[in-house]
Each structure stands twice: as C-alpha cells, then as structure tokens.
C-alpha positions as CSV (number, residue, x, y, z in Angstrom):
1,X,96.4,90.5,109.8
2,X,96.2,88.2,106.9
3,X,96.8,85.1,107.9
4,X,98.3,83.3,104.3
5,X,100.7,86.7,104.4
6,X,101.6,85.6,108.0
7,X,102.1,81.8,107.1
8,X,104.5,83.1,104.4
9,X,106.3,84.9,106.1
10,X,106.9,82.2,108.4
11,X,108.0,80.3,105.9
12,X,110.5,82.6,104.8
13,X,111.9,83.1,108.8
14,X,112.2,79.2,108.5
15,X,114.0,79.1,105.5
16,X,116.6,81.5,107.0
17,X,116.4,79.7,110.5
18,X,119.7,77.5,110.3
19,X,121.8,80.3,109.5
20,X,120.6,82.8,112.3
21,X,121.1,79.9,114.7
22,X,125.1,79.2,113.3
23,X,125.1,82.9,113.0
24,X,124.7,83.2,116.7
25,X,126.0,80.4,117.8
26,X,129.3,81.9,116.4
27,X,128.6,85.1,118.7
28,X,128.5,82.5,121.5
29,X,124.5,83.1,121.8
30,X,123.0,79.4,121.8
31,X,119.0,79.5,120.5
32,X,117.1,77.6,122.3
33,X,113.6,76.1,120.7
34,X,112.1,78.4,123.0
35,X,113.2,81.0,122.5
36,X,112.7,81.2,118.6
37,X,108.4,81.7,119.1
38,X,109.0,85.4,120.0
39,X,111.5,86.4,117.8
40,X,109.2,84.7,115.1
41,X,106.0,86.8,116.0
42,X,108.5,89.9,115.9
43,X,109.5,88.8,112.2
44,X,105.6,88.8,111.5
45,X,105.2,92.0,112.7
46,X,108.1,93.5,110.6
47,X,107.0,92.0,107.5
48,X,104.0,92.9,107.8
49,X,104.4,96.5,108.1
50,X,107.1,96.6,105.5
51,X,104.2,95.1,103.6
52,X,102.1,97.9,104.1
53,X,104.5,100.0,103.5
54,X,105.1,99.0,100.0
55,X,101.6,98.6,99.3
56,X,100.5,102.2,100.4
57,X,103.5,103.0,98.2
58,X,102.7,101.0,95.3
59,X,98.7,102.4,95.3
60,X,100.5,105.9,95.9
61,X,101.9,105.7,92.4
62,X,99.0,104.2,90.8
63,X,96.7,107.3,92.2
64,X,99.5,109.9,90.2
C-alpha cells in the first residue's frame, strides 16, 4: 500500500471526522477516541480499492 495514498486519505477521513461524530452522536452513538483507529484503517482500505478500481479502469480505456 502506498503510503502518501494512505496519509491522504487520512487526511480526507479527518476532514470529515466532526461531522460523522455529530452525525452519530445524533443517532445516540457516542465515538469514543478509541474507537475511531479501526474505523479509520477500514476507510484506508476502501479507498484504496476504490483507487484501484479507477485506476484499472482508467488504464482500461487507455489500452482501447
């Protein structure tokens, strides 16, 4: 895994961090500091393959 790619995406689950928490804090679901580490490595994951799978997909047109 690239790390930059990861660190970015990071980044971007940070940026979004306050309103998931407010989001479920209004479901009545409190997030806990530690709780957040696993959903983040989740997030990674998902980006990453949605990465790849835009990648593959953008090579895939440039081979046609």
């Amino acid at each position: 895994m690239n790390q930059d790619r990861s660190l970015q995406f990071l980044q971007i689950a940070m940026k979004y961090l306050p309103e998931a928490k407010e989001k479920l804090e209004g479901a009545g679901v409190e997030l806990k500091p530690e709780m957040i580490a696993p959903f983040m490595d989740m997030f990674t994951k998902v980006m990453n393959e949605a990465y790849e799978l835009g990648r593959n997909e953008a090579l895939n047109k440039e081979d046609e």
